[in-house]
C-alpha positions as a printed NumPy array, in Angstrom:
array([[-26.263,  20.506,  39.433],
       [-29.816,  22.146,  38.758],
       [-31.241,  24.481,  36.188],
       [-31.669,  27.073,  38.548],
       [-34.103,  29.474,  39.318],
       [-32.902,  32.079,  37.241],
       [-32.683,  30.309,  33.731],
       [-36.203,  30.189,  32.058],
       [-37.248,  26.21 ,  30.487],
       [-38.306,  27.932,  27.199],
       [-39.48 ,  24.37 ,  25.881],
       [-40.24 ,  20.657,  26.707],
       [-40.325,  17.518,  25.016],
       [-39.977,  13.55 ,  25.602],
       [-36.759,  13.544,  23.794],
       [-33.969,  16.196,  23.357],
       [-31.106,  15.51 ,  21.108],
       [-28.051,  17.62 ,  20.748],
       [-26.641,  17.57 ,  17.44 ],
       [-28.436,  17.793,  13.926],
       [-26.235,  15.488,  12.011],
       [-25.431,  12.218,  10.713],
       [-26.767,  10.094,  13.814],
       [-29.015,  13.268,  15.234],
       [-30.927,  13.575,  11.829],
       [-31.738,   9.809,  11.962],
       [-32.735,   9.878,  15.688],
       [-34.727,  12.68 ,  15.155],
       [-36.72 ,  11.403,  12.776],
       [-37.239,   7.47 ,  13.814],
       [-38.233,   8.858,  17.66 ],
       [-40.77 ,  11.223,  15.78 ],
       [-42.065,   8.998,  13.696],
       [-45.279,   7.331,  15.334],
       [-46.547,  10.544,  16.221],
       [-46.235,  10.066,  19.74 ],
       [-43.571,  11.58 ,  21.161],
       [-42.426,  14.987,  21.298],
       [-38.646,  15.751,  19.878],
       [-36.928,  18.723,  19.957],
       [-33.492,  18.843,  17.767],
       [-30.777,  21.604,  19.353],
       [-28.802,  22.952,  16.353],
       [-26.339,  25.49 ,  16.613],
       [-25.791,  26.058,  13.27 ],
       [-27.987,  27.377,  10.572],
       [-30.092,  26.367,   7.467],
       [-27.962,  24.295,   4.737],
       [-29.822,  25.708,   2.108],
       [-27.642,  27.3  ,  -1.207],
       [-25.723,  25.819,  -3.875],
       [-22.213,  25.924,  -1.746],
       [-23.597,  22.851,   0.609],
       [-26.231,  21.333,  -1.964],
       [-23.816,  21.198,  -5.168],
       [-22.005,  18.122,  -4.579],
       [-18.715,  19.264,  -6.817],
       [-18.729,  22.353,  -4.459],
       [-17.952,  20.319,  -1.401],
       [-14.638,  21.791,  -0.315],
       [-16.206,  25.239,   0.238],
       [-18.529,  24.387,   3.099],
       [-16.088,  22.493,   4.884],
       [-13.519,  25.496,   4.729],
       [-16.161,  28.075,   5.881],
       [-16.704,  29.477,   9.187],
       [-20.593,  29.612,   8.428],
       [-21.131,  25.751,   8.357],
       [-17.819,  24.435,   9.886],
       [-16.704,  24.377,  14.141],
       [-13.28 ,  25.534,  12.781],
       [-11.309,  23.03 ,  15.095],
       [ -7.383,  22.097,  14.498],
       [ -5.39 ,  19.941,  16.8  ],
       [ -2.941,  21.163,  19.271],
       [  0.761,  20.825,  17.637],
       [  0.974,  16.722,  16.432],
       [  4.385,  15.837,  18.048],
       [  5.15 ,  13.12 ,  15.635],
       [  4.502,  15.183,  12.67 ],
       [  7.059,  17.761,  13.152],
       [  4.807,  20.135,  15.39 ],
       [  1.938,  20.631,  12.594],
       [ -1.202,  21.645,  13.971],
       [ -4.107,  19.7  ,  11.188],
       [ -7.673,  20.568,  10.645],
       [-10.527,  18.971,  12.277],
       [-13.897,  20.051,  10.072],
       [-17.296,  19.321,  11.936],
       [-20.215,  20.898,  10.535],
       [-21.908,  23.542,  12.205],
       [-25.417,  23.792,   9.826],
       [-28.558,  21.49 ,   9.877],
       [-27.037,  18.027,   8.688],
       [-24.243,  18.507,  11.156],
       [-20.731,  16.98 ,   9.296],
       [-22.928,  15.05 ,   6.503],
       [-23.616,  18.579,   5.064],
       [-19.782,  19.279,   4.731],
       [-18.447,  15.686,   3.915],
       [-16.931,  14.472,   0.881],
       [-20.618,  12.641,   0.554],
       [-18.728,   8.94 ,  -0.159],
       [-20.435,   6.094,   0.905],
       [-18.989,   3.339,   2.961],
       [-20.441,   0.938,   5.732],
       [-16.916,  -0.172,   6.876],
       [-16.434,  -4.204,   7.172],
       [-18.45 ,  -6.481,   8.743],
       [-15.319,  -8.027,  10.837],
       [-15.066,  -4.16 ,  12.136],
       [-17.856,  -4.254,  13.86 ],
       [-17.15 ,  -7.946,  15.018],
       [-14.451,  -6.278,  17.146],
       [-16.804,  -3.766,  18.188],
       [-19.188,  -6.853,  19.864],
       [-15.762,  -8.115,  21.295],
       [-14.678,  -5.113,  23.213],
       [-17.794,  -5.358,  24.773],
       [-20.022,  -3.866,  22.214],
       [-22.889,  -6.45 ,  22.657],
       [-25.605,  -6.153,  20.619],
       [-23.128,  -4.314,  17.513],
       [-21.646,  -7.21 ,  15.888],
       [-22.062,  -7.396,  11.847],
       [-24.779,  -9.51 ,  12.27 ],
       [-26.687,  -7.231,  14.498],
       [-25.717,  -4.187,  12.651],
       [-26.668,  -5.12 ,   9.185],
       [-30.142,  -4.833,   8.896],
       [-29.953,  -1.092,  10.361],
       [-27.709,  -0.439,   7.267],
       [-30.804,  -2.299,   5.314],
       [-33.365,  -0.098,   7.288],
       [-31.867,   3.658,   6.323],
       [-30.386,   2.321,   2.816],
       [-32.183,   3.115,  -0.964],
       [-29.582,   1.437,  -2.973],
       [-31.784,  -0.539,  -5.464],
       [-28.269,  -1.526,  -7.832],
       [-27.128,  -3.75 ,  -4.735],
       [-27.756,  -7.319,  -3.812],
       [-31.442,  -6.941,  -2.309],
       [-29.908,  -9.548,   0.169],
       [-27.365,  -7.264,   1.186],
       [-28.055,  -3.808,   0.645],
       [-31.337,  -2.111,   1.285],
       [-34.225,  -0.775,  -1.39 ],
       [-36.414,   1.911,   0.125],
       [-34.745,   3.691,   3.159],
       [-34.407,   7.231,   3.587],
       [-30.565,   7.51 ,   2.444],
       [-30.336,   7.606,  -1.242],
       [-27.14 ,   6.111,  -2.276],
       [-25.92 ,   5.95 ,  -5.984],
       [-22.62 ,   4.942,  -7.776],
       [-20.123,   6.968,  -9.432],
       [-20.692,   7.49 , -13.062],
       [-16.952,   6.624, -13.937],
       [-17.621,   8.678, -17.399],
       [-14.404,  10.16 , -17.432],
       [-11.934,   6.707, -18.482],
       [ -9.534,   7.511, -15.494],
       [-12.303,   6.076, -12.724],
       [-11.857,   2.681, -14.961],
       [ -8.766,   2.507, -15.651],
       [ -8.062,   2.55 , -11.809],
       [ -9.992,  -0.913, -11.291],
       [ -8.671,  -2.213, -14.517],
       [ -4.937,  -1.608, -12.921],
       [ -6.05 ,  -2.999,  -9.517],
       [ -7.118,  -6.018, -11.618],
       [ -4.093,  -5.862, -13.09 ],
       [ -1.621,  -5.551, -10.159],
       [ -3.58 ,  -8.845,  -8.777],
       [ -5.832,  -7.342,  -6.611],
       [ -9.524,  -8.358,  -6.299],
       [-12.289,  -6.327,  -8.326],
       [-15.617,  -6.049,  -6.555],
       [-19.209,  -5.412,  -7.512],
       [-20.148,  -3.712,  -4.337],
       [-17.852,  -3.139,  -1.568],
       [-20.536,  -2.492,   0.491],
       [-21.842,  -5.955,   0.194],
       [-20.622,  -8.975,   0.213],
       [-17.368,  -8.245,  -0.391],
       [-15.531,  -4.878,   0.214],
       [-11.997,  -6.256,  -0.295],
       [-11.03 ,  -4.721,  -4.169],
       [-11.401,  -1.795,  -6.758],
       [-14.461,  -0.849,  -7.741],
       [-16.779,   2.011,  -8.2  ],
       [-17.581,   4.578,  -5.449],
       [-20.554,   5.107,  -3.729],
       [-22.089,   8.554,  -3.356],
       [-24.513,  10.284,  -0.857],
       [-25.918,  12.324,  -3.866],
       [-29.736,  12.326,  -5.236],
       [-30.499,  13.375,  -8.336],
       [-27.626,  15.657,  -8.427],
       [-27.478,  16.633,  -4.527],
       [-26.283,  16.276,  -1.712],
       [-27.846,  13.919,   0.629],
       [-26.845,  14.413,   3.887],
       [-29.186,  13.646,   6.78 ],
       [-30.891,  16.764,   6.642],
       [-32.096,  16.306,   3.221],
       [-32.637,  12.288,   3.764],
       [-34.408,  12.718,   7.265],
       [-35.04 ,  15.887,   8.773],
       [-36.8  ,  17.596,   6.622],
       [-39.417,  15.207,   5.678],
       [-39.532,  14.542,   9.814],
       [-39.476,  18.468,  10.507],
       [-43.428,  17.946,   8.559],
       [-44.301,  16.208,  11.37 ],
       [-46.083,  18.392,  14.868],
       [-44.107,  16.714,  17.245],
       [-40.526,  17.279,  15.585],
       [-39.084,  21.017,  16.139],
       [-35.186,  22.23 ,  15.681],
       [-34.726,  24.743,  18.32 ],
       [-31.384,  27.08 ,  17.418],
       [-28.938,  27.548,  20.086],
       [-25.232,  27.384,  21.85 ],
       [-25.79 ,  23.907,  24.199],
       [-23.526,  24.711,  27.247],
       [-24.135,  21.821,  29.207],
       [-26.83 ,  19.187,  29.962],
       [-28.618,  19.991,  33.324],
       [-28.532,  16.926,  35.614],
       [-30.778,  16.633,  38.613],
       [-30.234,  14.052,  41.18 ],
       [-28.508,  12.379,  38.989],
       [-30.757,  12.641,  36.094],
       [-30.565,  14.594,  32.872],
       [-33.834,  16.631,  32.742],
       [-32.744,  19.196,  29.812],
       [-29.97 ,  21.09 ,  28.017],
       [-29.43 ,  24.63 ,  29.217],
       [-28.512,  26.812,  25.452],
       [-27.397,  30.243,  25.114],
       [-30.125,  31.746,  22.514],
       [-30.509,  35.098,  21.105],
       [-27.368,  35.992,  23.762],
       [-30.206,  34.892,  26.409],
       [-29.692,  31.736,  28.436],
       [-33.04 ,  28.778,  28.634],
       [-33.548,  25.4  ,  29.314],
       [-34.697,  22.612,  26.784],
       [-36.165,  20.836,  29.48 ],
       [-36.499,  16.679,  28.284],
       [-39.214,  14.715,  29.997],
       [-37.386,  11.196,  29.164],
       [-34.01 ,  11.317,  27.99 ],
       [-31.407,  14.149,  26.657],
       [-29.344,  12.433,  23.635],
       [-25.894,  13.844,  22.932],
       [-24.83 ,  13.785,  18.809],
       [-23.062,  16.448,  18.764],
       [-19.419,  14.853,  17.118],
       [-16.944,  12.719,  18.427],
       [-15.434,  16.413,  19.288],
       [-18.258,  18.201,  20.931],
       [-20.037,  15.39 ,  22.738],
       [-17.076,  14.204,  25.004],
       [-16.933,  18.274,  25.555],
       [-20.613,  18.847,  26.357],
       [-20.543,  15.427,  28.848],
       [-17.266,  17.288,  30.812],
       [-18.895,  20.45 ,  30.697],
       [-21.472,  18.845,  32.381],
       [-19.682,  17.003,  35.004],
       [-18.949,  13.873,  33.364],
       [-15.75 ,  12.716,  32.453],
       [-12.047,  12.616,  34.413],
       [-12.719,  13.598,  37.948],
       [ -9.234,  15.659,  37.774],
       [ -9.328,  17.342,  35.252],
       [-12.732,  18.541,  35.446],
       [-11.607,  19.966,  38.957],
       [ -9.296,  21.717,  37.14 ],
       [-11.721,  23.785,  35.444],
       [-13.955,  24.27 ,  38.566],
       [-16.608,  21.521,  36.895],
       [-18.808,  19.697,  39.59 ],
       [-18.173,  15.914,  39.508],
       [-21.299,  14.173,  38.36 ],
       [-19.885,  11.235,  37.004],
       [-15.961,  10.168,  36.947],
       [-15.803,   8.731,  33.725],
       [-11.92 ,   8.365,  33.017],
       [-12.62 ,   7.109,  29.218],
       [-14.533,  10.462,  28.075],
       [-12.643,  12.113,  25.562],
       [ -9.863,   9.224,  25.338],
       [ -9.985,   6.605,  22.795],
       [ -9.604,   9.36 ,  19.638],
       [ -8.91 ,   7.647,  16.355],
       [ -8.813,   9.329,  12.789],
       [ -7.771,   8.044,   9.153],
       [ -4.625,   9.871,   7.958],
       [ -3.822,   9.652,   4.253],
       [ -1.433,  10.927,   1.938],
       [ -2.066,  11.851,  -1.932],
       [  0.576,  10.218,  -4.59 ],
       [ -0.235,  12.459,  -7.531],
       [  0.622,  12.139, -11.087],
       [  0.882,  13.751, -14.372],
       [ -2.029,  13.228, -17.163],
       [ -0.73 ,  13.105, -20.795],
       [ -4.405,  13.49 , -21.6  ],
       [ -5.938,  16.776, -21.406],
       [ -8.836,  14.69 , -19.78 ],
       [ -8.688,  15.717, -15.747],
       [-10.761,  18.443, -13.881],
       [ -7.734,  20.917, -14.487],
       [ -9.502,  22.514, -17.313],
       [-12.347,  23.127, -15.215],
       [-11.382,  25.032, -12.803],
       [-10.761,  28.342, -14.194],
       [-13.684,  31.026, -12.921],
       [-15.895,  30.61 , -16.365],
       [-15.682,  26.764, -16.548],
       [-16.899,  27.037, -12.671],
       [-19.506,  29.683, -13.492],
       [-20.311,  27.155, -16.643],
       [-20.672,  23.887, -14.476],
       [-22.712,  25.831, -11.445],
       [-25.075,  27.634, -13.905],
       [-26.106,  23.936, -15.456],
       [-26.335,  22.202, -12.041],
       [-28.457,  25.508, -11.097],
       [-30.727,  24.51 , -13.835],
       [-30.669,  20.722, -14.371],
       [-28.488,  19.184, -11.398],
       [-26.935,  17.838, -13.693],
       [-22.965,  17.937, -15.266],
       [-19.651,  18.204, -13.65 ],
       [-21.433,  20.039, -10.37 ],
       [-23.577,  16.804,  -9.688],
       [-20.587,  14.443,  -8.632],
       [-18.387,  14.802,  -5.478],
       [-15.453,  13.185,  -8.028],
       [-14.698,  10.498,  -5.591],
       [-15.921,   7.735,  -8.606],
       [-13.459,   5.153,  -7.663],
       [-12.249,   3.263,  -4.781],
       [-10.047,   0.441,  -3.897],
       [-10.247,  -1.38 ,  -0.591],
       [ -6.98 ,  -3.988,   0.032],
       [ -4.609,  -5.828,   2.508],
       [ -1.602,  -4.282,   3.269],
       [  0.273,  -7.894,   3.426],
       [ -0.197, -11.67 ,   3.859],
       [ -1.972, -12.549,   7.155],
       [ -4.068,  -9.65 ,   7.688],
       [ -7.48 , -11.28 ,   7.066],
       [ -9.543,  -7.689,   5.539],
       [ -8.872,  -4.625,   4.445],
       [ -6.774,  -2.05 ,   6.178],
       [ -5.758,   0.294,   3.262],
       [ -8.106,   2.643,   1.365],
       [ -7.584,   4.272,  -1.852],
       [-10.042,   7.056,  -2.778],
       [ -9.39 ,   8.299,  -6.545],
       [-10.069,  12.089,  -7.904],
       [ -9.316,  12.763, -11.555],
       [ -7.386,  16.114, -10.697],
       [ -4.283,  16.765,  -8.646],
       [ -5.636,  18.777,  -6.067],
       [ -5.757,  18.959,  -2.031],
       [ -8.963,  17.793,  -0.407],
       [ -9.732,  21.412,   1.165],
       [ -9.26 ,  22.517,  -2.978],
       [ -6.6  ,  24.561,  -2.603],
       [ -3.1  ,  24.155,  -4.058],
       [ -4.122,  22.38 ,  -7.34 ],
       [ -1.199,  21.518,  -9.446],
       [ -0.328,  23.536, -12.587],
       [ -1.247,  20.882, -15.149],
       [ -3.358,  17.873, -15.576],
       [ -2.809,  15.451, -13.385],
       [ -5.019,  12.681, -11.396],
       [ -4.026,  11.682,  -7.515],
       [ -5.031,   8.487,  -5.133],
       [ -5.543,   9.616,  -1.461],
       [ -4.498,   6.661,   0.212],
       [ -3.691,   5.831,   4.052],
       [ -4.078,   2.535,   6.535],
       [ -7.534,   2.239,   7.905],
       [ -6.428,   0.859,  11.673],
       [ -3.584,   2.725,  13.184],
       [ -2.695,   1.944,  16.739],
       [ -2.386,   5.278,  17.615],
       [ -4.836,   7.357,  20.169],
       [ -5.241,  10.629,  21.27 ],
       [ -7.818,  12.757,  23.1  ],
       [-10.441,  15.745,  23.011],
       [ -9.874,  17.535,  26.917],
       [-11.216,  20.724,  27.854],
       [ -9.38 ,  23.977,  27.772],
       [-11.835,  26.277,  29.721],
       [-14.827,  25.875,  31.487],
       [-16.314,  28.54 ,  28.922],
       [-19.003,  26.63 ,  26.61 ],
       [-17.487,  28.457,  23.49 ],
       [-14.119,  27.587,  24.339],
       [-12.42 ,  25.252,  21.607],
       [-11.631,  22.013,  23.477],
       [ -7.633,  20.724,  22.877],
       [ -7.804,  18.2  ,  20.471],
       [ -4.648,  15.458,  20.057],
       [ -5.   ,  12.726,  17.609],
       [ -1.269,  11.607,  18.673],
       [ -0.694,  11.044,  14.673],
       [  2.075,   8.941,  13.634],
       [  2.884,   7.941,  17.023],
       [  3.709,   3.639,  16.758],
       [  5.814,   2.708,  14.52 ],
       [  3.409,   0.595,  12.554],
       [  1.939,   3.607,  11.322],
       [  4.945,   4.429,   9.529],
       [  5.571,   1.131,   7.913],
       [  1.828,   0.883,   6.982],
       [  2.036,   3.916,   5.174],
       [  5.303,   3.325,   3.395],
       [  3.464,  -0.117,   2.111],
       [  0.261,   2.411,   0.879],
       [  2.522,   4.788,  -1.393],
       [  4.619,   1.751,  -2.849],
       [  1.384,   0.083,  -3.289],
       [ -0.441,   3.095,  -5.058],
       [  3.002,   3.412,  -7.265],
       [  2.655,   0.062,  -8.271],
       [ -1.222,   0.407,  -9.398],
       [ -0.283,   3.099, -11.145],
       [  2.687,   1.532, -13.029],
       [  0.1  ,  -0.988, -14.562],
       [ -0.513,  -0.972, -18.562],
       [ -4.269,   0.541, -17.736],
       [ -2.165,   3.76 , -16.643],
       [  0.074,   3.782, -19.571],
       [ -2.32 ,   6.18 , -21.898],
       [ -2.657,   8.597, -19.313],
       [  0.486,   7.941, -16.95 ],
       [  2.92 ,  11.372, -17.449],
       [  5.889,  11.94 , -14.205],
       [  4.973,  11.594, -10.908],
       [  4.132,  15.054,  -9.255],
       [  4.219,  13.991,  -5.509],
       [  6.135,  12.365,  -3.745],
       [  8.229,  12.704,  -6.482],
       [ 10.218,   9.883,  -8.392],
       [ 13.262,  10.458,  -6.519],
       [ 11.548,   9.57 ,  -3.241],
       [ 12.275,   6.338,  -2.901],
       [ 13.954,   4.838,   0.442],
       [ 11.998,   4.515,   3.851],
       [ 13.962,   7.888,   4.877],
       [ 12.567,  10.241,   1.981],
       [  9.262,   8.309,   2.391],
       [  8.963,   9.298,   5.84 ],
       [  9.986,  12.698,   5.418],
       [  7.235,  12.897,   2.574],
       [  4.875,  11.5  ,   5.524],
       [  5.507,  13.797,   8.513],
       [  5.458,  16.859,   6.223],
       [  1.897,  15.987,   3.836],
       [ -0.054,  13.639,   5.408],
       [ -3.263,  14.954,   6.366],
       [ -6.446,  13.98 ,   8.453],
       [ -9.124,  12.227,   6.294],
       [-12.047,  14.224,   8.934],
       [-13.009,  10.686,  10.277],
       [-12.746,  11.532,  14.017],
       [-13.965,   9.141,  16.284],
       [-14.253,   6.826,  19.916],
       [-13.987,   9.422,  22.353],
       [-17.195,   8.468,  24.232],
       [-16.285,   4.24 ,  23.993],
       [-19.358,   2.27 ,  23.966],
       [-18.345,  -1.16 ,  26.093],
       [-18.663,  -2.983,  29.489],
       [-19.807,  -1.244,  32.706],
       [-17.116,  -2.555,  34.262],
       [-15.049,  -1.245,  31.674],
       [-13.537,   1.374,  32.964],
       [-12.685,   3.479,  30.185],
       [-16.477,   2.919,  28.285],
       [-18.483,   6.236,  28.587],
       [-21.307,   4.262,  27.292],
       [-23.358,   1.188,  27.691],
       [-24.066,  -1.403,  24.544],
       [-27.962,   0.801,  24.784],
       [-25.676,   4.174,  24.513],
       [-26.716,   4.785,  28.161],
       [-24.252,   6.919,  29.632],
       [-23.016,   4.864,  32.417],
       [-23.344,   6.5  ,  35.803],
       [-25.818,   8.598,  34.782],
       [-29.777,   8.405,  34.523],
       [-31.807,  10.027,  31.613],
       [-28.9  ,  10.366,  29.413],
       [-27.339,   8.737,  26.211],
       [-24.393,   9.463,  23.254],
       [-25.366,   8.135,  19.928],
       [-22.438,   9.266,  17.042],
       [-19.161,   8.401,  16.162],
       [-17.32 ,   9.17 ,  19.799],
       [-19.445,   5.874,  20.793],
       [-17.134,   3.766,  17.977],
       [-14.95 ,   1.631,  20.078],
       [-12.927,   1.438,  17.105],
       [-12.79 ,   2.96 ,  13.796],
       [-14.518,   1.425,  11.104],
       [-12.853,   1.24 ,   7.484],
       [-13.604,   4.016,   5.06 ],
       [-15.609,   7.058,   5.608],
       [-17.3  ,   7.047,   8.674],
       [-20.861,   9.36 ,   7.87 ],
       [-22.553,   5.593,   6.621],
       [-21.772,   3.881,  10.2  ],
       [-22.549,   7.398,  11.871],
       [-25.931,   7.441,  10.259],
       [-26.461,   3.575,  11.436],
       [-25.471,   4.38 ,  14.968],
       [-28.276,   6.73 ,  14.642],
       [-31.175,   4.144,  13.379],
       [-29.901,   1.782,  16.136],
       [-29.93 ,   3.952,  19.142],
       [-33.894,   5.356,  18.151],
       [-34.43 ,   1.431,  18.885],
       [-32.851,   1.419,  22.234],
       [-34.541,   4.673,  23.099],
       [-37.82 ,   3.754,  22.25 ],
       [-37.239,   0.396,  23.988],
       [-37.837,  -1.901,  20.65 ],
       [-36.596,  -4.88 ,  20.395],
       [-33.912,  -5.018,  17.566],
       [-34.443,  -6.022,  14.381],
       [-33.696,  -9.615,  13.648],
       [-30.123, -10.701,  13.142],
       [-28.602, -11.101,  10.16 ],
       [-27.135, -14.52 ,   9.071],
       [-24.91 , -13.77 ,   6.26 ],
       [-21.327, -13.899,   5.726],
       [-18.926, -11.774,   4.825],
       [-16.387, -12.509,   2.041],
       [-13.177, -13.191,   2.987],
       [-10.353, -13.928,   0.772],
       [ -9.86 , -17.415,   0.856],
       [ -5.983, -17.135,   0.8  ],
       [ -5.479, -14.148,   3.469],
       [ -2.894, -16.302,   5.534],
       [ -0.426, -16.632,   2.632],
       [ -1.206, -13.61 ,  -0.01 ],
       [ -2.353,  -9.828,   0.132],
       [ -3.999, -10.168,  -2.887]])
């Protein structure tokens, strides 16, 4: 596959990355930073500037807008009655960190043990750790643990309004741990959120990264459709993008990198010739590289909200009338400050689902409203809602190619639902989120339960609650497997080399082998920092030697 003679290279530099977002913004700026090599950023999307993306209460907007967001949904989910789900991924400088919910977790350090395990080398907890020290400014953290003056500003929830504490008071309550900072020594418990907000805004990669970087003479963002990655004997030499309805080359000197999402990558690399030999013959794709594993391995959070009545006129239902809105915006406008300047997402409770599982695999994320995540169907009264799901389902699914045609949609399965220890996990996450909620912290504020509903009770209504409102927490990932060579379902190398190919690497969540616990833009971002080392051939920074908290009674108690 060359460029041919009839496509103009409009640009060159030493380094080409795909993908402005939560791994893309960080390599962008750490391969820019000495000064001596040239980057060029490829960005389809356009300029996240405006209070819709920078307002962190306004969140929901972006992600529902065809301006920032790819506008992907799944092919019908067989185990959830047929429903087709959304798949957000941000299409605007800051890629998906622009459009996120902005919460803040690293996942556990036994998560990306199991990485190092599957053959991961190199991305075990203690390797990983001091890249989350490198991009971190989180200066109310153990200095040990958490880092002081990276790029990404990360701050706690406020927890003004009493329903954020009375959610850690009734984890306390119902026996479960209470942490001081889950993204430190200990994530197993309730505790306050973390944010990816700065002085009221949102800080997404762009913000944290980019834009200080784009100062730099070597660093450009060049706007454009990538339709494939031109390989030459065997070796990526550029990116060909449709611009300006005009097709060029971004011509790299030493490597392309793909970031473009765990959905777009594993669709540029078979667009490119990489991936399953069949099924790119199928679309009349040149086999560069039979890579089986590209686009397999996809893994998601699913979660479902239990929502309840407030007897307390306290809850983010009496804001959301159009003058309250117009209120709250008008004061961030001016101060970044107020109601506007938090995502909402103040409290968070990380537990085991039962005896013998030896860290976390449930999340609870809190919002003082009863509301959808997308902001749309709010309940008629006050109410408050925990969005919890299982962090490690067994189940996988795929991203495959429906067309050869660049702007072609790829067919996205997550196979939701589809072992059966999803279903018990997530029977033991609403009983468990009933029971938090039954504690004496809740009893000022507790009013009937909205959803499920109290008269849901047995496996059988459970499940039917399940199929029909569980919904995708946007944490795709794994569909570009970093492991073994000899693996043959890895698409990448422990260096996020793409393995049969020269000249070419994937850095962003479709490299997770597995998913990590919690939101996935902090371990996204770390991929990021990591890979800039591999790139620019550094050797990586020095091993960590601390350990992890783990409850000393995991064997015979889930709390």
């Amino acid at each position: 596959m060359t460029a041919g003679a009839d496509i103009a290279v409009a640009h060159r530099a030493d380094y080409v990355i795909i993908g402005s977002g939560s791994a893309g913004g960080a390599l962008a700026a750490r391969l820019s930073e000495d000064g001596s090599k040239r980057v060029i950023v490829i960005e389809y999307g356009g300029s996240d500037a405006g209070p819709l993306i920078q307002m962190p209460a306004a969140f929901a907007m972006p992600m529902n807008m065809a301006r920032y967001d790819w506008g992907f949904e799944t092919e019908p989910e067989p185990h959830l009655g047929g429903r087709k789900l959304v798949c957000p991924r941000g299409k605007v400088l800051g890629g998906s960190s622009s459009i996120n919910g902005m919460v803040y977790v690293r996942g556990h350090a036994r998560d990306f043990d199991a990485w190092a395990e599957a053959g991961a080398t190199g991305w075990s907890f203690a390797d990983v750790q001091p890249y989350f020290q490198r991009m971190e400014s989180a200066p109310h953290g153990d200095p040990a643990w958490r880092g002081t003056n990276g790029p990404l500003h990360v701050k706690r929830g406020d927890q003004h309004n009493p329903l954020f504490t009375a959610l850690v008071e009734a984890g306390r309550q119902a026996g479960f741990q209470v942490t001081d900072d889950y993204n430190g020594a200990q994530q197993e418990g309730f505790s306050a959120m973390e944010q990816t907000i700065h002085r009221g805004r949102r800080w997404s990669t762009a913000n944290a990264y980019l834009k200080p970087a784009l100062k730099r003479p070597n660093l450009t963002v060049v706007r454009g459709l990538a339709r494939r990655i031109v390989i030459e004997d065997g070796r990526a030499t550029g990116v060909e993008i449709e611009r300006g309805g005009q097709m060029q080359i971004i011509g790299a000197e030493t490597e392309v990198i793909v970031a473009a999402s765990s959905i777009n990558s594993p669709k540029l690399l078979m667009l490119s010739g990489i991936g399953p030999a069949a099924q790119l013959r199928e679309h009349g794709i040149e086999v560069i590289a039979d890579r089986p594993g590209v686009g397999e391995n996809l893994q998601d959070h699913l979660e479902v909200y239990l929502q309840q009545e407030c007897t307390q006129p306290i809850t983010l239902y009496s804001k959301l009338d159009w003058a309250s809105r117009a209120l709250i915006g008008a004061r961030w406008l001016l101060f970044k400050t107020g109601v506007g300047a938090s995502n909402h997402f103040e409290s968070v409770g990380f537990v085991r689902s039962r005896a013998g599982v030896d860290y976390p695999d449930i999340q609870f994320h809190f919002l003082p409203v009863a509301i959808r995540y997308d902001g749309k169907a709010a309940a008629r009264a006050h109410g408050f809602q925990v969005h919890v799901g299982p962090m490690r389902s067994p189940s996988r699914g795929h991203v495959r190619l429906k067309s050869a045609d660049p702007r072609a949609a790829p067919a996205i399965r997550f196979n939701y639902m589809s072992h059966d220890d999803d279903w018990r996990d997530f029977r033991r996450c609403i009983r468990l989120a009933r029971e938090v909620f039954a504690q004496p912290a809740f009893d000022p504020f507790r009013g009937p339960e909205i959803a499920p509903g109290a008269a849901a009770q047995n496996d059988a209504d459970l499940d039917e609650y399940i199929r029909e409102h569980v919904e995708s927490s946007y944490h795709p990932c794994g569909t570009c497997k970093m492991g073994r060579e000899s693996d043959p379902l890895a698409v990448v190398d422990p260096q996020c080399r793409v393995i049969g190919v020269e000249g070419l690497r994937v850095a962003d969540s479709s490299v997770f082998p597995s998913i990590t616990n919690g939101n996935l833009n902090g371990p996204s971002i770390m991929v990021g920092e990591k890979a800039a080392d591999h790139v620019l051939g550094r050797d990586p920074l020095p091993r960590s030697n601390l350990e992890p908290w783990i409850h000393p009674e995991w064997q015979t108690s889930d709390r």
